[in-house]
N, C-alpha and C positions, 0 to 999 in steps of 0.2 A: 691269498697273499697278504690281507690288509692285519690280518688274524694274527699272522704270523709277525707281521712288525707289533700288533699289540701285546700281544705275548713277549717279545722279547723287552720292551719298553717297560711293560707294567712289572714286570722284576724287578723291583725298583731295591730290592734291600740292598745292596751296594751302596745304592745311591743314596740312598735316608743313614742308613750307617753313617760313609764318609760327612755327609753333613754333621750328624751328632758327635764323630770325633772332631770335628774343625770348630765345632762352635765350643768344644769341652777345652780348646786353648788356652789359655787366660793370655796371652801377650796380644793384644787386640789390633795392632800391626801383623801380626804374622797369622794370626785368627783371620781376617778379612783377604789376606792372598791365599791362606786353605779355601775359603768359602769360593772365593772366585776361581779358582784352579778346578774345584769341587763342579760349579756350575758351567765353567766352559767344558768341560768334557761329555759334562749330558746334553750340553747344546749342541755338540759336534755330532753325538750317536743321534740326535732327532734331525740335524741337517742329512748325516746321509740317511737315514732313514725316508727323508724329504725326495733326496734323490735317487732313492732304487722304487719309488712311485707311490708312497706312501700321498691320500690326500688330503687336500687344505684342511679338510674340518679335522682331520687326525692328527694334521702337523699342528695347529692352533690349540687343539687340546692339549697334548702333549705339552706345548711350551705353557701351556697356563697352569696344565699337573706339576712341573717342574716349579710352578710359581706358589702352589700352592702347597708344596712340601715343603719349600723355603720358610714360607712362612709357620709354617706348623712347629718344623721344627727350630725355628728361631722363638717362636710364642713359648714351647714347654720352656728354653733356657731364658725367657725372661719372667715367665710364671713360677719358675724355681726361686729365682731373685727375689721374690714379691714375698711379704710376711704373710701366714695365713688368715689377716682380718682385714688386707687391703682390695678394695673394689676392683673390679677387673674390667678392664673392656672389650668389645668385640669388635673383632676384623671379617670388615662387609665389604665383598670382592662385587664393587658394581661397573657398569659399562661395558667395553669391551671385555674386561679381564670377568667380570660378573656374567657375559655369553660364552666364556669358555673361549676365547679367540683370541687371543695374546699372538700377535707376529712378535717374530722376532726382535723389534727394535721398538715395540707397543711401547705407549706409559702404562704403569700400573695403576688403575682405576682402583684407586681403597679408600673406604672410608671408615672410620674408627669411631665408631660410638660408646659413646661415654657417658654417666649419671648426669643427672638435672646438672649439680652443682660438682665438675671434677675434682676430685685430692689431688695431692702433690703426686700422688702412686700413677693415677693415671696417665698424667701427662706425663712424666718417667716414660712409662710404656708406649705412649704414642713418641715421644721423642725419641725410645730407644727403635724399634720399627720404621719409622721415616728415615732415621741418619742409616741405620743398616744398608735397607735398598740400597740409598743413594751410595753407602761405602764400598758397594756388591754392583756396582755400575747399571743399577736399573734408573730409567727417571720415573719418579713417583708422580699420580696426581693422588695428593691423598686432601681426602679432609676432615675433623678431626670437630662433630658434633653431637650434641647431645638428642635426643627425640624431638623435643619442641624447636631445636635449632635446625634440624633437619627436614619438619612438619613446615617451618617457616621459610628457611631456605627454596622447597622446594613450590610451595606456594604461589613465592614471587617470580621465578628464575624457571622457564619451560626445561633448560637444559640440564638441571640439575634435577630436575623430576625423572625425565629421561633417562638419565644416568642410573635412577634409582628403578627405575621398571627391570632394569637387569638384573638387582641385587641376585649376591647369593652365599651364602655362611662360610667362611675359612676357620677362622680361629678364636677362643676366648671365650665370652661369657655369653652363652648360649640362651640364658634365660632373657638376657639384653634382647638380643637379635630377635627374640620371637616377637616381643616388643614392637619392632623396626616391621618386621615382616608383616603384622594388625597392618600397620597403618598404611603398610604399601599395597595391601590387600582390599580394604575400604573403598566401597563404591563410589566414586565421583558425583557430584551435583550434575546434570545436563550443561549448565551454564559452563561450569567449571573444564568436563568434556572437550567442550566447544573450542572453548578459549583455546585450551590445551592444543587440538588439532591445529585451529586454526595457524598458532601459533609455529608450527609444526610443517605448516605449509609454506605461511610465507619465508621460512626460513630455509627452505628447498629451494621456492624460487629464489631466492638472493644468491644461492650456491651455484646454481644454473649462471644465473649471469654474469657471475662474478669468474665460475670456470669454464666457462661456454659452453651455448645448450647441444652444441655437435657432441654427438659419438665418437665420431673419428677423429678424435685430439690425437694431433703429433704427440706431442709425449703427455698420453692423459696420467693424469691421477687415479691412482688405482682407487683410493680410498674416498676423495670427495668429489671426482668427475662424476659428468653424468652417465647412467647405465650403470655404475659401479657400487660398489661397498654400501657407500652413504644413502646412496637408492634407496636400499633394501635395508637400509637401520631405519631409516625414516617411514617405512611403509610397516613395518613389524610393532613399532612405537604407537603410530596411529591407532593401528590394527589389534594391540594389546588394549589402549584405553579404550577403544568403543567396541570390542568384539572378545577382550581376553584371550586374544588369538598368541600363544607360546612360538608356536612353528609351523612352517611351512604347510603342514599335515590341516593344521585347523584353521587355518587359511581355505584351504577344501571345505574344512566342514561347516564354514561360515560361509560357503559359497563365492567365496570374494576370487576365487579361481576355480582351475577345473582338476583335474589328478595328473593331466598333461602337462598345463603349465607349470604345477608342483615339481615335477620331473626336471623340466628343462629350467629352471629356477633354479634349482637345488647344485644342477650341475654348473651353472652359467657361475652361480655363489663359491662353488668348490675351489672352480678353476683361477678366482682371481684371490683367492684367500693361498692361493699355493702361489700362482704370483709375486704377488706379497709377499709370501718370506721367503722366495728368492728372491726377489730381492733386496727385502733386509738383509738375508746374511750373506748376500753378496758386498753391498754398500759399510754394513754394518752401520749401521746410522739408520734415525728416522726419514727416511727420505722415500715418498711416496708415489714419486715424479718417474713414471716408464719413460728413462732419456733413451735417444738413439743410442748412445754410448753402451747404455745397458741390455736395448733390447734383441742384439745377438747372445747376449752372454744369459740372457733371461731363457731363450729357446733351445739353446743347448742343452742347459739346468735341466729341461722337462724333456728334453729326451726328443725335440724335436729334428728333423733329417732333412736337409734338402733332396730334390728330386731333379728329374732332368731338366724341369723348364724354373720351378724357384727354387729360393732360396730359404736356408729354413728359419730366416728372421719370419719373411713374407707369409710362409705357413703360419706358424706362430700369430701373427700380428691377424689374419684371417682369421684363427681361431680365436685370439681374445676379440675384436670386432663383433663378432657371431655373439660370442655369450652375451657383450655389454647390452647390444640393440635386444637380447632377451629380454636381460635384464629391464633394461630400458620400457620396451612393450610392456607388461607382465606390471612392471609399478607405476605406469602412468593409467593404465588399464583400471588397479585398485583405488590409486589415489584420487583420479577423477570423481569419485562416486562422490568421495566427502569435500571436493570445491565446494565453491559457492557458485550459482547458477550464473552466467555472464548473463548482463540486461541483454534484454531480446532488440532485435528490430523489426520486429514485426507484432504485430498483437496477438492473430490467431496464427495457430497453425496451419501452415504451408501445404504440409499434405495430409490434410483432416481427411481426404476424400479419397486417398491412395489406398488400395488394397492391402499392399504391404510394409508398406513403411507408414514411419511416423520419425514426428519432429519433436523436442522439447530440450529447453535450453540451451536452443542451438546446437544440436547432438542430433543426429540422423539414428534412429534405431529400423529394425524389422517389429513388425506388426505382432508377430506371434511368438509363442515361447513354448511351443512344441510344433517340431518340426526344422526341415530346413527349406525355404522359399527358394533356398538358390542351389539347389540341388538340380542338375541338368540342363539348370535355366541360363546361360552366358547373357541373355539379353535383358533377364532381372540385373544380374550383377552388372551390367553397363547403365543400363536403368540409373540405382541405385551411387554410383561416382559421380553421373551425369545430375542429378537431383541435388545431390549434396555441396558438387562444385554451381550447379545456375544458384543454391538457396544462401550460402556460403558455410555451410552444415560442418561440424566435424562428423567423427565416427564415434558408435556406442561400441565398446568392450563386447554385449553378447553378439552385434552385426559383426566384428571382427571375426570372432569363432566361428561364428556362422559362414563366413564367407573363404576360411582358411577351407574348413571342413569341404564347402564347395568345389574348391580349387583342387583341391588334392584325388577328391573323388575322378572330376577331368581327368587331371594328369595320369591316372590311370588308365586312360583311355588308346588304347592303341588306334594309329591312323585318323583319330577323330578331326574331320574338318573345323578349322575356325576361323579360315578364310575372311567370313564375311565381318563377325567379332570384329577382327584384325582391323579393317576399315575403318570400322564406326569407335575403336579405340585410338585410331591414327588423327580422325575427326578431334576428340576430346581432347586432343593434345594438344589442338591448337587453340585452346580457351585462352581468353588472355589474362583472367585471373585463377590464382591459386591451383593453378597444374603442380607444382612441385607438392603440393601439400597431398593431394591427391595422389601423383603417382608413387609418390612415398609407402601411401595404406596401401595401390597397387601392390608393391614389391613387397612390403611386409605381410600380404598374405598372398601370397607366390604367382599375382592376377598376369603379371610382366611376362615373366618364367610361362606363365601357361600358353601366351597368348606368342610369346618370342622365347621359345624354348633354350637358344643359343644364351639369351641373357642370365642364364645360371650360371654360367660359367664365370662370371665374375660379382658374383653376391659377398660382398664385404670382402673380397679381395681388393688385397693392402699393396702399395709399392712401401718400399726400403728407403726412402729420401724424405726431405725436407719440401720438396717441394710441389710435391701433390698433396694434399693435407686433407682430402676426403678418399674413402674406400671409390672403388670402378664404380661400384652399381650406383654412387651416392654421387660422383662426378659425373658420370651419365644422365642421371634424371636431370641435376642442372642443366645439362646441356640442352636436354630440350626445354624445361620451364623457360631459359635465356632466348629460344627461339620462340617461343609463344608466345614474350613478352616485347621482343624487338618489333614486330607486327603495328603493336599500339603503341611506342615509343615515340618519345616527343622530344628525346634529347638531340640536340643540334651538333654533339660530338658522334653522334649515331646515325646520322643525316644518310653518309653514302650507303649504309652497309641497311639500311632500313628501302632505300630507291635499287637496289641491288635483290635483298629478299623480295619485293613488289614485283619483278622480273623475273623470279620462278613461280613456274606456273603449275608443276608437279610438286605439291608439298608431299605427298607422301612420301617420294623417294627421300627425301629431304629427310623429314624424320626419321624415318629407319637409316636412313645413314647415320642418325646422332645415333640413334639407339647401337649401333655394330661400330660406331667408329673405333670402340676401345676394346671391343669384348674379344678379340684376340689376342687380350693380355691376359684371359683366364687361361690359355693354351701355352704361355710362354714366349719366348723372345721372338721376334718377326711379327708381331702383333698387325701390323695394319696388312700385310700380306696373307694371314689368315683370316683375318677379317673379311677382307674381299672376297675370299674364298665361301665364305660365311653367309655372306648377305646374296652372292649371289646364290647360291644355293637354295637358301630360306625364301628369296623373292620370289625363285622358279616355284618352287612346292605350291606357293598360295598365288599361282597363277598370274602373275607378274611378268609383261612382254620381256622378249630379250633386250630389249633394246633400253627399257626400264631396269632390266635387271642389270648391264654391263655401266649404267649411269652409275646405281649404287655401289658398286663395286670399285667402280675408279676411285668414285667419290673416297671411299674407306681408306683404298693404296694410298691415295696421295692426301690425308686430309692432315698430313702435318708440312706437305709443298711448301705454303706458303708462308707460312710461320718459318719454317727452316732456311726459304732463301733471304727472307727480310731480317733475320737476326744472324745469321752465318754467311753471306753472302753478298756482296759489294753489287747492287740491282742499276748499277750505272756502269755497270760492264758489260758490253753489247750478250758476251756468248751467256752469259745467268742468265738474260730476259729471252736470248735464242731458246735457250734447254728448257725452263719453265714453258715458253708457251708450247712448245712443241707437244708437252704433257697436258696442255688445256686443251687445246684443238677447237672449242667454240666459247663465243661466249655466254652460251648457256649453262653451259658446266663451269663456269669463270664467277659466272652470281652465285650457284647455290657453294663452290668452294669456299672463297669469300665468307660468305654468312657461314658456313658450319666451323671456318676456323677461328672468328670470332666467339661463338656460342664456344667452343673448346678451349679456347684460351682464358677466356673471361671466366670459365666454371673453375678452372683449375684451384686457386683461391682468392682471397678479396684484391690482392694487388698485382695478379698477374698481367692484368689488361690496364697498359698504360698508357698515357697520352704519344708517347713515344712511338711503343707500340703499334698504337690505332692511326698514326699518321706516315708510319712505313709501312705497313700493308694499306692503306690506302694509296700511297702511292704506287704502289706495286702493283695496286688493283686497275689503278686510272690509264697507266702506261699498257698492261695487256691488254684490256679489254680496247684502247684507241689500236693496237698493234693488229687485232686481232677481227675488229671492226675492218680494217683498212690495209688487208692481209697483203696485196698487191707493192704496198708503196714499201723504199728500202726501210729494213731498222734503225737504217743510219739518220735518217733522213732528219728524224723527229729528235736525234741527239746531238745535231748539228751543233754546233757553237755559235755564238753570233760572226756576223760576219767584221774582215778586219777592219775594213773602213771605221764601221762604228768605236770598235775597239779603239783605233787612234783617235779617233772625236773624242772618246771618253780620256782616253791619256792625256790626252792634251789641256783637259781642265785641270789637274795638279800636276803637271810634267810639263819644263820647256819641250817645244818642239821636239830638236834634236834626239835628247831623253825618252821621250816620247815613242819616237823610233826606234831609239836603241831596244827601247823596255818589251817593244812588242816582238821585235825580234826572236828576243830570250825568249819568246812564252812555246811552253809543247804544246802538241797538238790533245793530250790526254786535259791538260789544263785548260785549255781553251773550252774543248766542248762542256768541262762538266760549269762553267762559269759567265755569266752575264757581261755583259761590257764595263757595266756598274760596277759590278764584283772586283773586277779586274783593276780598273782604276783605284778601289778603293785599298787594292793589296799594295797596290804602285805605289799609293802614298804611305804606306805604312816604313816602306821601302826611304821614302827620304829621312825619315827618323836615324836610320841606324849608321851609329858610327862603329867605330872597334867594339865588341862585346854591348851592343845593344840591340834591346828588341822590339822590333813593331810588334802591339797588339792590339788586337779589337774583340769587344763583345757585344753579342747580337742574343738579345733576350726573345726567346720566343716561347709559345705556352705550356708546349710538352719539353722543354731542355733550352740547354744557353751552348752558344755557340762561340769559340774561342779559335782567330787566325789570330796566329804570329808569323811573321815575317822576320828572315833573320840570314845570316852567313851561315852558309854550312861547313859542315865542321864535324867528327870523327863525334859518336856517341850522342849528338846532337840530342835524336828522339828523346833517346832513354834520358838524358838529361831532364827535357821538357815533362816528360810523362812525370817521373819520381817528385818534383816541382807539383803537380798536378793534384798527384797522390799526396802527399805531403797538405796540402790545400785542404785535403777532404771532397775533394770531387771525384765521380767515378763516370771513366770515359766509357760511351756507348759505342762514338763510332769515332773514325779518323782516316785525314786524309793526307799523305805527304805530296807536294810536286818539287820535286828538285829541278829549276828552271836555269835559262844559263846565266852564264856573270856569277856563279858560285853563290845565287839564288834560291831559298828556300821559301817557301808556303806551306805550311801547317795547319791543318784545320781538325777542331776537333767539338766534335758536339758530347758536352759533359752536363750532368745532375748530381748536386749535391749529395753526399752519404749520410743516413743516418739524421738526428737533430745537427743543427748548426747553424748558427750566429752569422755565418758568411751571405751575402748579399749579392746583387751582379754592380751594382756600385761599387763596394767596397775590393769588389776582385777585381773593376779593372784597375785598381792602387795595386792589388796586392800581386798582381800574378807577373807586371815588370821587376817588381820589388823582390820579390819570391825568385824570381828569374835568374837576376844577377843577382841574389845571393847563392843561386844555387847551381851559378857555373863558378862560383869561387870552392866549392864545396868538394872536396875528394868522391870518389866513387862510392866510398867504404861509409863517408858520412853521410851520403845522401840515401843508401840502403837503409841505416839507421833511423833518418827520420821518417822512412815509409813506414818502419817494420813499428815505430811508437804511434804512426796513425792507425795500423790495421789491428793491435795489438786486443784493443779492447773486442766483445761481441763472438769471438773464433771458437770459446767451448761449444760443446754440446752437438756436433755439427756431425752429418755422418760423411766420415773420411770420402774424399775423391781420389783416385790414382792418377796422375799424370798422367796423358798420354797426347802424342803429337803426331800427325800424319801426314806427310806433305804428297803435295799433289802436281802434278802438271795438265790433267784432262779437264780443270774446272773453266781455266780461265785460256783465251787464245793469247794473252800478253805477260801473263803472270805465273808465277809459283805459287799456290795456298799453301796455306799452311794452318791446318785447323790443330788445335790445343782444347783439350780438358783437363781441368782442374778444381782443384776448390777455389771457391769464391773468396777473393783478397784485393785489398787496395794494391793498387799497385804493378799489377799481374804487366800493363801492357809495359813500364819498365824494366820487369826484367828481362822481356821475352824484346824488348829493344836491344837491350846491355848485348846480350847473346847474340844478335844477331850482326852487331856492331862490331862486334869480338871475332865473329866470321867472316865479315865483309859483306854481308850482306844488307843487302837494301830495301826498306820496309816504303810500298807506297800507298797502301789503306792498309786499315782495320775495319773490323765489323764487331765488339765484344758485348756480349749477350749473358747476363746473370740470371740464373734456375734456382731460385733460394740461396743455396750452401754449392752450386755449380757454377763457374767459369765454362763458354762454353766458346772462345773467340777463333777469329781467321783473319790470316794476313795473308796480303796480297807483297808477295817479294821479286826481285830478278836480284842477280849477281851486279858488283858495279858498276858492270860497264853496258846493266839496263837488261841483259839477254835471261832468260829464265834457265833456272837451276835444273840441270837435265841428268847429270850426273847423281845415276842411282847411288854409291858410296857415299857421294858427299850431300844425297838428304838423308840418307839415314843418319849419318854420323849429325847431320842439325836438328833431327830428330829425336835422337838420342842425348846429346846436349841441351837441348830445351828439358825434356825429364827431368834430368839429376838439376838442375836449379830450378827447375819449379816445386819438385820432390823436395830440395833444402829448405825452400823457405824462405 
């Protein structure tokens, strides 16, 4: 098939023709849209070429053949121009366009050599070839030296030497370039070598850091992320100055890989150089950055298809993962050789006295170099993690092979027991340093997979969002290094959840529930329901009690429980903490849930686990396990209110008497219990401040969020007023609480954290948020939309779309109507979804709203006016429906 695209491509006389008529013009406006008319029509025949599966190195060729016909025949019509006694120069195609790999939206790497001392003719000639490009809409990197400038140049400057290892001959004065080619030929000094590598190195690491050492980047960089492009220029550079290695092939025959690796290299390289120009010529731009935005429209291009359970971004994003971490492998594997040795911490070697291994530079190698050690042996290859994690050892590149080759052998193995393995890998897990480093090289040569066969199902499988930012297998191992690490944790925000893990006494089910919690996302949607299906199964096999096996298995079904009720769910409503515990049943199963849904949360990425967070599931945690402790006594008992008396003791210190009275009257019985006597009083006085259009407020700073009551008349749109005020501020409300009390009494409580950078304070917001207040009940509806929509305005590209959707409920709450919403993530969300509610007559008396990245994920607790819950199926759908089309506007 590839034949057959080259065949039709390399016919190129049409194409060299049309150029030699466009450029035989003389009107040099109208010369320069032939040329460009000329050139977008072969870039069109090589994009669908691109997409009936022509690949990367083909498509790369091709646009560089196209570059270098340009240039050819651009050079005869200015070699025509030139007298026959003027000096000529040559055009040296180096860097990317000098490997023959021009994407689409490449600069052109050229550099033009020139005599010692140039004539007027030369530079002519290089000025006439730089302005072209540019007039023919290429960006040129051109440079324009003579030998010694070149020699010198490259001397000083690692990158520009680089650039030069690529060289390769286009057009003009031939005898020049051979010149060029001496000296780029010329064996290096060792010193010189050196430097060069060295040079070479630390400039990888700065790229590393600079675009983070993960793999699995949200929207990596195809070309300077790690595992990509930049990889594999910087290992070929090396590999040219110390080995004169060209390609792939003598990389083999340098040894520096095996014919295997060369293979899955070669392919891993293809695939993101096709990549690459889609989407160049999708963007049409330099633009290198795989955005969400693009990367549906990227898997399309290649021909990728969903199936029943993903989607074909999720394939796609699966298969680019897979090559990078080839990638990845494969050049960290080369480049280690030529590091520098890390100082040791130890004098002598560690295992001088080991049969089969050995230690040097902190590198864990096998002993011998014929053979394989770990052929049959499961209890070498546990040996061998176990030595490396007590010694703090990496891994040597030939142990790697060695131990892949092992693994593979196994996994050939039909019925073979590994039972006992199983164990003493479950042990290792719970090291309390450098597990993640370790079970990393586990997976990378397939140790996980052998030993937990289910966990293939999720190797570099990708979600489609923003807000899981590691592949499954790579958010899994977190999951457990976070448990092995919580053991020896000394943090005092980690206090309960550390006295919680101490209280399970079965770790192993414990881990292998991290290890299954996810992995029925390689199956598709219902993931924790096959999950459990999963584990228990896999438990049973390697001999695991029932009663072991049906822990693990709940553990999987429910291990997003309590994440789900603390961020979706109002946990101060008797029937949530009724229906949760009912699913706990002891609280043996209350700790180890607990700990695995922290380890799950906190792996997800660096800011998923927040103070916020960590102090609602701890409260969620403290109330089951007392409930659950002390099963006998009512639910109610412990949610009691204070009693009234106190209540009017406390009124009575800012409240005449009389008042006093009155005030406690007013109060509900839902207000009462969720509030202290203190509390109460302190709303009370907020309550003497207000006259016509004024508001009590108060702020209450605490470590994880700030806490904001106002007190006020209620009054028609009230919330949504307060909320857009809020948004407007730049705070983003987490959770909220309304009591509408009597005397046409309102209480408002809302626990908010600032968005983004900002200059706002909790000092200066208790000035600004009365100020802000009454400005912003003088304010139309239509203006106060406007100033949310200029707060959320900035940050919204690049996001992957949410749909709307709203589902109301009557089985969650015994008092209420939920009402759960998804959306995209935006300031402002809980005033519209007020406005709207306000506009129906409906009555909002908490929130719960919870942000997933680039996801809105909230629920409100509602009844009709007159308090009774919305039972009427037409009239939730129609609120459900209406909530949509304005969260869908905007």
């Amino acid at each position: 098939m590839i034949q057959r695209y080259l065949t039709r491509l390399e016919k190129r006389g049409d194409f060299v023709g049309a150029l030699r008529e466009s450029f035989a013009v003389t009107d040099p406006a109208q010369r320069n849209r032939e040329v460009k008319a000329v050139l977008e029509a072969q870039r069109e025949k090589i994009r669908r070429l691109n997409r009936e599966g022509a690949s990367g190195a083909d498509t790369v060729r091709f646009i560089s053949e196209l570059a270098d016909t340009l240039l050819r025949v651009m050079w005869d019509s200015v070699e025509m121009s030139m007298p026959d006694d003027a000096n000529l120069v040559a055009l040296v195609a180096v860097g990317g366009y000098g490997r023959m790999e021009l994407c689409p939206q490449s600069d052109i790497d050229l550099l033009i050599l020139t005599s010692p001392k140039p004539d007027g003719y030369e530079k002519e000639q290089a000025e006439i070839v730089i302005r072209n490009l540019w007039d023919f809409g290429f960006t040129v990197g051109s440079s324009v030296r003579s030998l010694d400038q070149c020699k010198e140049a490259s001397s000083k400057d690692p990158e520009t030497w680089t650039s030069f290892l690529n060289e390769r001959f286009v057009a003009g004065n031939h005898e020049l370039y051979r010149e060029f080619a001496k000296l780029m030929t010329k064996r290096q000094l060792p010193w010189r070598i050196n430097a060069l590598v060295a040079s070479k190195l630390r400039e990888r690491g700065a790229r590393m850091e600079k675009m983070g050492a993960l793999i699995q980047m949200l929207e990596p960089d195809i070309k300077e992320g790690t595992g990509c492009l930049r990889d594999v220029h910087s290992m070929m550079w090396i590999a040219k100055v110390r080995h004169q290695c060209d390609t792939f092939e003598d990389l083999v025959r340098e040894g520096l890989i095996d014919p295997q690796e060369q293979e899955d290299l070669r392919v891993a390289y293809d695939f993101l150089l096709q990549v690459r120009c889609c989407l160049h010529f999708r963007t049409q731009k330099k633009d290198d950055r795989l955005s969400f935005d693009h990367q549906p429209e990227i898997a399309a291009e290649l021909g990728f298809k969903p199936d029943a359970s993903f989607k074909a971004v999720e394939i796609f994003l699966k298969a680019f993962y897979h090559h990078t971490k080839t990638i990845f492998q494969v050049v960290e594997a080369v480049i280690s050789r030529w590091e520098p040795p890390p100082s040791s911490r130890w004098k002598t070697n560690p295992l001088r006295r080991h049969p089969h291994f050995t230690a040097k530079h902190q590198v864990m190698d096998i002993s011998t170099r014929i053979g394989n050690p770990f052929r049959g042996n499961l209890e070498l290859i546990l040996d061998f993690f176990e030595l490396a994690n007590e010694h703090h050892l990496g891994f040597s590149h030939h142990a790697i092979l060695r131990l892949k080759q092992a693994v593979s052998l196994f996994a050939g193995q039909e019925g073979a027991d590994f039972s006992s393995a199983l164990h003493r890998f479950l042990k290792l897990c719970q090291r309390p340093e450098r597990v993640g480093r370790m079970l990393r090289c586990m997976n990378d040569v397939g140790f996980i997979g052998l030993l937990i066969p289910d966990f293939n199902y999720i190797y570099c499988h990708s979600h489609y969002d923003s807000y899981h930012i590691y592949t499954t297998d790579e958010h899994t191992i977190t999951v457990v290094r976070q448990l092995a690490y919580l053991a020896k944790s000394t943090s005092k925000e980690l206090e309960s959840l550390r006295l919680a893990l101490n209280e399970v006494k079965d770790r192993e089910v414990l881990i292998l529930s991290c290890f299954y919690h996810d992995i029925g996302k390689g199956l598709g949607p219902g993931h924790s329901v096959s999950g459990a299906k999963l584990v228990f199964a896999f438990l049973e096999r390697m001999g695991f009690s029932p009663a072991r096996c049906l822990i693990a298995s709940n553990l999987v079904l429910h291990h997003l429980l309590m994440n789900d009720v603390t961020q979706r769910r109002d946990i101060d409503d008797p029937k949530t903490i009724h229906d949760f515990i009912t699913k706990i049943e002891s609280p043996a199963f209350l700790h180890k849930l607990y700990v695995l849904t922290y380890c799950d949360v906190s792996s997800v990425h660096p800011s998923a686990w927040t103070p916020w967070k960590a102090a609602q599931l701890r409260r969620l945690y403290e109330f089951a396990l007392e409930m659950l402790l002390r099963p006998y006594q009512n639910a109610q008992a412990t949610r009691r209110g204070p009693e009234e008396e106190a209540v009017l003791q406390a009124l009575s210190r800012v409240l005449p008497s009389e008042e006093a009275k009155a005030h406690l009257q007013a109060l509900t019985g839902n207000y009462m219990e969720a509030h202290s006597a203190e509390e109460i009083a302190l709303h009370a006085s907020l309550f003497q401040s207000l006259g016509e259009g004024k508001f009590g407020v108060s702020i209450t700073v605490k470590p994880t969020h700030w806490e904001i009551t106002i007190a006020a008349w209620d009054e028609t749109a009230l919330l949504s007023r307060i909320a857009g005020v809020l948004a407007h501020l730049g705070l983003s409300i987490l959770s909220a609480k309304i009591y509408t009390l009597g005397g046409n009494k309102v209480v408002d409580r809302f626990w908010v954290s600032p968005v983004g950078e900002t200059d706002i304070s909790p000092e200066n917001l208790k000035m600004a948020i009365p100020r802000e207040l009454e400005k912003g009940f003088r304010l139309g509806h239509g203006e106060l939309r406007e100033l949310r929509r200029s707060r959320r305005a900035a940050g919204m590209e690049g996001r992957v779309p949410v749909e709307p959707n709203a589902l109301v409920s009557n089985d969650i709450s015994d008092t209420f109507t939920v009402v759960d919403i998804t959306c995209g993530d935006q300031i402002g969300i809980l005033f519209q979804v007020a406005q709207v509610f306000s506009d129906m007559n409906v009555s909002i008396h908490g929130a719960v709203l919870t942000t997933e990245a680039d996801k809105a994920m909230d629920a409100f607790y509602v009844t009709e006016r007159d308090g009774a819950k919305i039972l009427d199926a037409n009239r939730c759908d129609e609120i459900a429906k209406t909530l949509e089309r304005e969260l869908a506007s905007g």
